[in-house]
Backbone as XML, in Angstrom:
<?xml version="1.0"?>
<chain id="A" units="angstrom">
  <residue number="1" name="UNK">
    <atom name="N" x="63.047" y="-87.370" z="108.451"/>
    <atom name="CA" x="63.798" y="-86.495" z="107.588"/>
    <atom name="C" x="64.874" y="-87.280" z="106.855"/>
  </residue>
  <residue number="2" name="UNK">
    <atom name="N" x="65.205" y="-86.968" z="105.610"/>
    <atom name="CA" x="65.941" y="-87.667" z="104.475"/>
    <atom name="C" x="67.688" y="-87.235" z="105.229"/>
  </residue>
  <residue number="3" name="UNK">
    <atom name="N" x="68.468" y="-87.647" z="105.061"/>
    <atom name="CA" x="70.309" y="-87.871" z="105.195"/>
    <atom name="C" x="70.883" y="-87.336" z="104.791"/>
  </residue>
  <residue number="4" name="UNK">
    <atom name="N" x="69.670" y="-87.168" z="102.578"/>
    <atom name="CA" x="70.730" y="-87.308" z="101.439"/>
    <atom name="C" x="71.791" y="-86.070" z="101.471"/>
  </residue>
  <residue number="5" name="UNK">
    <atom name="N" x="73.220" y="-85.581" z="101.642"/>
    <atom name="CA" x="74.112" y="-84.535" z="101.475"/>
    <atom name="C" x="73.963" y="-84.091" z="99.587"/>
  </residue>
  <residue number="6" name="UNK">
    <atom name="N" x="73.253" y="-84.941" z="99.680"/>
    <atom name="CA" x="73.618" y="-84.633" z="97.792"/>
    <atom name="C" x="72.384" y="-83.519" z="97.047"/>
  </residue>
  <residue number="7" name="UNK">
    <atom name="N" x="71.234" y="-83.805" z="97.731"/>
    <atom name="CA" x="69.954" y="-83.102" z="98.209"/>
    <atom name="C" x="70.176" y="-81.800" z="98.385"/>
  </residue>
  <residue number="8" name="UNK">
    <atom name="N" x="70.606" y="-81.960" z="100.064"/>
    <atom name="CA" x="71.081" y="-80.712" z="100.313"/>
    <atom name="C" x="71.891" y="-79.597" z="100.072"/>
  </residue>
  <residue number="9" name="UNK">
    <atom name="N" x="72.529" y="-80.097" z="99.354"/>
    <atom name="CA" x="73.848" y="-79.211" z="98.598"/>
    <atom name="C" x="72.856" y="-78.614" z="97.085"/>
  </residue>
  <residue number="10" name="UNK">
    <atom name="N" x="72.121" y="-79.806" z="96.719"/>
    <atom name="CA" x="71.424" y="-78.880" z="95.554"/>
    <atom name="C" x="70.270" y="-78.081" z="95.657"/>
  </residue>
  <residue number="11" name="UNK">
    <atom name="N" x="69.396" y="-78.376" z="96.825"/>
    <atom name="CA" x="69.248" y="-77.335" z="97.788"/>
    <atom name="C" x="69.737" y="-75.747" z="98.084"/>
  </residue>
  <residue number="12" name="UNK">
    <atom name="N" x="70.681" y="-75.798" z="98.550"/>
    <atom name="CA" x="71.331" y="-75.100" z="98.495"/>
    <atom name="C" x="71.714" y="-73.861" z="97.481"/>
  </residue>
  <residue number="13" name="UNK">
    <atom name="N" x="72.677" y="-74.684" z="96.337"/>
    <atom name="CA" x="72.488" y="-74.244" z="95.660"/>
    <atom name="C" x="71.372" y="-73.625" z="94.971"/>
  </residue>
  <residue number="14" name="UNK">
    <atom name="N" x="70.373" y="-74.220" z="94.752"/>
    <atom name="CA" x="69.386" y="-73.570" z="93.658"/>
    <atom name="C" x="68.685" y="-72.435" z="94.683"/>
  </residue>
  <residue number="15" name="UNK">
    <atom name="N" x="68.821" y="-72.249" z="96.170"/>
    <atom name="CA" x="68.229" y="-71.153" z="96.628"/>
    <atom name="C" x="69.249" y="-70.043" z="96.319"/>
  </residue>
  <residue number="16" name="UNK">
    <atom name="N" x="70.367" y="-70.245" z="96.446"/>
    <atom name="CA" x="71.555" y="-69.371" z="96.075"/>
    <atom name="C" x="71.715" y="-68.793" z="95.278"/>
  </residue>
  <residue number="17" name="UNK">
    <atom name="N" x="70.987" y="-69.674" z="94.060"/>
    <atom name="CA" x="71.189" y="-69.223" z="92.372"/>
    <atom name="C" x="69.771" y="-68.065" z="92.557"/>
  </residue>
  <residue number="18" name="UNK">
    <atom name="N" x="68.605" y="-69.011" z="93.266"/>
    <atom name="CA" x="67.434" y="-68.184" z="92.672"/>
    <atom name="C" x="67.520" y="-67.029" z="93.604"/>
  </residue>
  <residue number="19" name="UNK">
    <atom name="N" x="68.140" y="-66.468" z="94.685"/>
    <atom name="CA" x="68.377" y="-65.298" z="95.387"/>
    <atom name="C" x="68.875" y="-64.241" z="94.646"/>
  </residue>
  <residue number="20" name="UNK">
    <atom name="N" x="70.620" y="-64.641" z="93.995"/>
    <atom name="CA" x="70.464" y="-63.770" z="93.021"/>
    <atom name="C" x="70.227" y="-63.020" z="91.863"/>
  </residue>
  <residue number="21" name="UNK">
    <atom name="N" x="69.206" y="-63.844" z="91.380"/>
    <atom name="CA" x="68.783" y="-63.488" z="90.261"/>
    <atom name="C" x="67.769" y="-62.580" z="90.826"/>
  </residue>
  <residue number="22" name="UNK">
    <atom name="N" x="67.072" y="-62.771" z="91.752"/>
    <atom name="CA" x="66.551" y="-61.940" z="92.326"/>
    <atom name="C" x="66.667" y="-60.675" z="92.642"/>
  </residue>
  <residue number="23" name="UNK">
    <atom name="N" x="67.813" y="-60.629" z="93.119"/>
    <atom name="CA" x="68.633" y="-59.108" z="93.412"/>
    <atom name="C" x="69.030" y="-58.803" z="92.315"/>
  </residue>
  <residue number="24" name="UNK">
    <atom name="N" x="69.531" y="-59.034" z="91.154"/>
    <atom name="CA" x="69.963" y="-58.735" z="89.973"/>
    <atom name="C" x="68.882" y="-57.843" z="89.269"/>
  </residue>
  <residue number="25" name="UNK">
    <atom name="N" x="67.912" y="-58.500" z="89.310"/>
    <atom name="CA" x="66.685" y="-58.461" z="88.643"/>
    <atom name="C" x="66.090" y="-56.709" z="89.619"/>
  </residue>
  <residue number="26" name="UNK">
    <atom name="N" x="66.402" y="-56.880" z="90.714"/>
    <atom name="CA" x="65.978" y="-55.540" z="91.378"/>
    <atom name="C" x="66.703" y="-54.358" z="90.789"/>
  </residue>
  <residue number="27" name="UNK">
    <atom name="N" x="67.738" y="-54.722" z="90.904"/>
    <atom name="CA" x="68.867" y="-53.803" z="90.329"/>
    <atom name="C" x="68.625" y="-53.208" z="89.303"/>
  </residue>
  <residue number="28" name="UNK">
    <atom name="N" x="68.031" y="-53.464" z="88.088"/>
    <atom name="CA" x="68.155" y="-53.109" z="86.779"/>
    <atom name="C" x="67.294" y="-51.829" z="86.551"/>
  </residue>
  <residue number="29" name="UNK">
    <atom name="N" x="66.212" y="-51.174" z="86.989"/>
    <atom name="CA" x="66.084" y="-49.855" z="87.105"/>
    <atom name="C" x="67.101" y="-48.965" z="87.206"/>
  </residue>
  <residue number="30" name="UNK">
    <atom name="N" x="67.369" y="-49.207" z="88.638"/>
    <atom name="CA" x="68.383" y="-47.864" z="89.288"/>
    <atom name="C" x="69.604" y="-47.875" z="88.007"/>
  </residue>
  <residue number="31" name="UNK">
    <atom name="N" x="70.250" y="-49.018" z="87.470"/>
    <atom name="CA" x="71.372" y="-49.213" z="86.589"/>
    <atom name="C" x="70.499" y="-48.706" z="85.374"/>
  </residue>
  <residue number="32" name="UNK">
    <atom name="N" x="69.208" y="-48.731" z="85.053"/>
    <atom name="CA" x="68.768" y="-47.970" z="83.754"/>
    <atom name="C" x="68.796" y="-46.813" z="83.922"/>
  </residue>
  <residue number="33" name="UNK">
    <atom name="N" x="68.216" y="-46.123" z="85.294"/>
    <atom name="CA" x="68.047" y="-44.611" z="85.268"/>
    <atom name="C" x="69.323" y="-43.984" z="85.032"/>
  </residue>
  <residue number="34" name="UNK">
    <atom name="N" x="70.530" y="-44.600" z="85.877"/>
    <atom name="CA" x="71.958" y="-44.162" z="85.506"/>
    <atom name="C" x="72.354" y="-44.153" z="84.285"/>
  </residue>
  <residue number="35" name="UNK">
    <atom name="N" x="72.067" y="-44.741" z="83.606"/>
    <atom name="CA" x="72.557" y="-45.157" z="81.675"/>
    <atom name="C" x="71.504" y="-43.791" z="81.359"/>
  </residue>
  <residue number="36" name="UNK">
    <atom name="N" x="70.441" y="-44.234" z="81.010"/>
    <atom name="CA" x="70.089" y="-43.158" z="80.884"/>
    <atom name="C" x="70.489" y="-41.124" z="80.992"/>
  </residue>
  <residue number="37" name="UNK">
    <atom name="N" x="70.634" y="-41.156" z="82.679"/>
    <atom name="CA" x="70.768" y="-39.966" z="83.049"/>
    <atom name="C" x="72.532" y="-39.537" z="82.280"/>
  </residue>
  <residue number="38" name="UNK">
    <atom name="N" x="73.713" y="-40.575" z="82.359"/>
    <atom name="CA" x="74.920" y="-40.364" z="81.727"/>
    <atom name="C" x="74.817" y="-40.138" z="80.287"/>
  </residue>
  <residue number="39" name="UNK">
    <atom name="N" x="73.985" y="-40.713" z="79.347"/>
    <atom name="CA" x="73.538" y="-40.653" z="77.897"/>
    <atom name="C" x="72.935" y="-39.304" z="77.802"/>
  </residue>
  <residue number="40" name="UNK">
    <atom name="N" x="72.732" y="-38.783" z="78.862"/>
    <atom name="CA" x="71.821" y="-37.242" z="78.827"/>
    <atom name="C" x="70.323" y="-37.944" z="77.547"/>
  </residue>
  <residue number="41" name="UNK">
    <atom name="N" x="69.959" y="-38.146" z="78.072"/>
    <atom name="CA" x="68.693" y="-38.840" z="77.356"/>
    <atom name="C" x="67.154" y="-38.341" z="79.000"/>
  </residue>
  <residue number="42" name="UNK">
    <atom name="N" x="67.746" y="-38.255" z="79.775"/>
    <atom name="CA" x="66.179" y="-38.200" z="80.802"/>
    <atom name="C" x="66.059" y="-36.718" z="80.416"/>
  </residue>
  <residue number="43" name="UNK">
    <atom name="N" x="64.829" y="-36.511" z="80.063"/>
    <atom name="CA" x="64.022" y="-35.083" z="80.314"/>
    <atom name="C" x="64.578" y="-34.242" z="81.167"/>
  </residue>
  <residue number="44" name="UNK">
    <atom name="N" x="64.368" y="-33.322" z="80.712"/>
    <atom name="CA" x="64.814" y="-31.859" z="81.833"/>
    <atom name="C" x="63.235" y="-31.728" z="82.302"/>
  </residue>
  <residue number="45" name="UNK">
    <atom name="N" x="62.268" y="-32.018" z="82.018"/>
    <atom name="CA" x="60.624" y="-31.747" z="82.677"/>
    <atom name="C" x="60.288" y="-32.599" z="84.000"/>
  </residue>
  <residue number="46" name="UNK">
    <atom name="N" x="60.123" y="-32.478" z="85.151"/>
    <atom name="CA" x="59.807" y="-32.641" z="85.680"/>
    <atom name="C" x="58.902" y="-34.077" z="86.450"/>
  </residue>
  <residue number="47" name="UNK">
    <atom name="N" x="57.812" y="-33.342" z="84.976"/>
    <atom name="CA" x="56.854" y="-34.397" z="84.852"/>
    <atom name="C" x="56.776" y="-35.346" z="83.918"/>
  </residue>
  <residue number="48" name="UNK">
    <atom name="N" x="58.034" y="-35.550" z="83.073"/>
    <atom name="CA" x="57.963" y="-35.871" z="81.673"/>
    <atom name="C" x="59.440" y="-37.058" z="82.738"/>
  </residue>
  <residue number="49" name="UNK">
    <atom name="N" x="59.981" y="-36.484" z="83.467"/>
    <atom name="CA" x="61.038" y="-37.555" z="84.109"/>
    <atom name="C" x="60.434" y="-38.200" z="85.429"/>
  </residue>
  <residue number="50" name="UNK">
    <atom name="N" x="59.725" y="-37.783" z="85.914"/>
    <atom name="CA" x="58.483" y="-38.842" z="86.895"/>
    <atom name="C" x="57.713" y="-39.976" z="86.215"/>
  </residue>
  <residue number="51" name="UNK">
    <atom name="N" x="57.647" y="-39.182" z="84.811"/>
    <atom name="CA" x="56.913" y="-40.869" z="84.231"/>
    <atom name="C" x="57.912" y="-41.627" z="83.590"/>
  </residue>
  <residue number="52" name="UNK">
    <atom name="N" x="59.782" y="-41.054" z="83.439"/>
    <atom name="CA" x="60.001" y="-41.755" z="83.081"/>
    <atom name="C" x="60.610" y="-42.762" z="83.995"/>
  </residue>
  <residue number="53" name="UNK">
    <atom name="N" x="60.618" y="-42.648" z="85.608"/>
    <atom name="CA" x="60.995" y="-43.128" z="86.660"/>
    <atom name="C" x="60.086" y="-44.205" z="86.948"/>
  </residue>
  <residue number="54" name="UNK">
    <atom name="N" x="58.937" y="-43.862" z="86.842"/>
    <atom name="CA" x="57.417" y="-44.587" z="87.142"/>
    <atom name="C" x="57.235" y="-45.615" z="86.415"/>
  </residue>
  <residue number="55" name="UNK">
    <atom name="N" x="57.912" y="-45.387" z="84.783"/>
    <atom name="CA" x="58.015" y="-46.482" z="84.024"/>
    <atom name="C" x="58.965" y="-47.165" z="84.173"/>
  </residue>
  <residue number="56" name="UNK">
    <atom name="N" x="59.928" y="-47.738" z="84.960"/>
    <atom name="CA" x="61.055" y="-48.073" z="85.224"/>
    <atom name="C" x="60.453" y="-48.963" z="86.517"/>
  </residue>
  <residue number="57" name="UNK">
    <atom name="N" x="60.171" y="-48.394" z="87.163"/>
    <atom name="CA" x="59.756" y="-49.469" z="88.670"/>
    <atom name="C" x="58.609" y="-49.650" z="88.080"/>
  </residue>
  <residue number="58" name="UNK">
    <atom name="N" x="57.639" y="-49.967" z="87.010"/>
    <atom name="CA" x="56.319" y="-50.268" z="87.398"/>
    <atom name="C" x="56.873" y="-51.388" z="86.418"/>
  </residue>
  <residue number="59" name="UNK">
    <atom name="N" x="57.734" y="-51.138" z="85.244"/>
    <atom name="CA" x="58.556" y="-52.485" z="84.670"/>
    <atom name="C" x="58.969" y="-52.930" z="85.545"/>
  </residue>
  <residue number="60" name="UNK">
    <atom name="N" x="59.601" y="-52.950" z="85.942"/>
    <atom name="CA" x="60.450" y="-53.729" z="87.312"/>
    <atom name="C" x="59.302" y="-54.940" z="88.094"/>
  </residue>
  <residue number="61" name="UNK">
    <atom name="N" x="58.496" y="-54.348" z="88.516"/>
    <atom name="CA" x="57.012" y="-54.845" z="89.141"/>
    <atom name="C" x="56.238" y="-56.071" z="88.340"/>
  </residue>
  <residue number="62" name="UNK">
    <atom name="N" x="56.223" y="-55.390" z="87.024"/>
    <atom name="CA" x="55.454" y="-56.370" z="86.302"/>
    <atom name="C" x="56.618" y="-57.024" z="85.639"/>
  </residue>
  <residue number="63" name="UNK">
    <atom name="N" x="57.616" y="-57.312" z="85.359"/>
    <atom name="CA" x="58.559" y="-58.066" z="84.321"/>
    <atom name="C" x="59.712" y="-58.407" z="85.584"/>
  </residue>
  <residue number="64" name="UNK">
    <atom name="N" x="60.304" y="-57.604" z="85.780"/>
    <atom name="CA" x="61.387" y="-58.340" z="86.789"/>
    <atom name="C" x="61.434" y="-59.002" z="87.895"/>
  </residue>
  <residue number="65" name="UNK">
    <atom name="N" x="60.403" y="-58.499" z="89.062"/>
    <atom name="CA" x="60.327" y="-58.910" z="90.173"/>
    <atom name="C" x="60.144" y="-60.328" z="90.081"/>
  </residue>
  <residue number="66" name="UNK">
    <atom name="N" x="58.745" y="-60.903" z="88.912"/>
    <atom name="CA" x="58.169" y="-61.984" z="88.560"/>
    <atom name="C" x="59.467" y="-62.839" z="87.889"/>
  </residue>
  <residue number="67" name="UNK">
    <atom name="N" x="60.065" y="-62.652" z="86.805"/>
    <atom name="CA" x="61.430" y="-63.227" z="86.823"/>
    <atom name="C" x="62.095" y="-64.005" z="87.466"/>
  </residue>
  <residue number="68" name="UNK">
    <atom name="N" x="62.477" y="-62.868" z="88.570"/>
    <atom name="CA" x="62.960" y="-63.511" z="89.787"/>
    <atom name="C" x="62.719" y="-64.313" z="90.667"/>
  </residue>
  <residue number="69" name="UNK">
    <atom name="N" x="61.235" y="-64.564" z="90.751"/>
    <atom name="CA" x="60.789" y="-65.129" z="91.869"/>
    <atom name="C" x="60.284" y="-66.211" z="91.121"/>
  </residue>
  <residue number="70" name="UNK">
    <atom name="N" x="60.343" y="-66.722" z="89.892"/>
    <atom name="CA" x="59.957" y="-67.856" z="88.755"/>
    <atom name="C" x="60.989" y="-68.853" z="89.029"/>
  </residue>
  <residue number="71" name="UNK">
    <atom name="N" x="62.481" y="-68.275" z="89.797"/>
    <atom name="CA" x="64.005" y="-68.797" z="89.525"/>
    <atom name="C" x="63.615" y="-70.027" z="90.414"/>
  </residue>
  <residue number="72" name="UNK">
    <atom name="N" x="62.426" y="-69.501" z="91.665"/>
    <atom name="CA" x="62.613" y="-70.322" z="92.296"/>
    <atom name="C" x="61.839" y="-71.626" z="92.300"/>
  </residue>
  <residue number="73" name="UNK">
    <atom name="N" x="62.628" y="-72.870" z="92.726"/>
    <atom name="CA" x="62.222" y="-74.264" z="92.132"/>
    <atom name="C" x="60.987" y="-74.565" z="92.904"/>
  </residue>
</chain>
């Protein structure tokens, strides 16, 4: 096993960095549905605000999650 402290510290770091981008990146639904729901912009329908929830985590899934997990080196 390598000594280098200089390694390890950037190590470190870059798991640190790519963690939270990670969580950031989770976040951004729930912080859309809120913008949204305060803008009075979500549907009063039911079914018309299930897809607009559905579209929110299934973005999340395909665009953010992947994002996040790209951060890492």
């Amino acid at each position: 096993m390598g000594k280098s402290k200089k390694c390890a510290y950037e190590a470190v770091i870059n798991t640190a960095i790519s963690r939270i981008f990670l969580n950031v990146t989770i976040f951004l639904p729930p912080i859309a549905l809120v913008a949204i729901e305060s803008m009075h912009l979500m549907p009063g329908n039911f079914y018309a605000k299930t897809l607009v929830e559905a579209l929110l985590i299934s973005g999340e899934l395909y665009i953010a999650v992947p994002t996040g997990i790209a951060m890492f080196p």
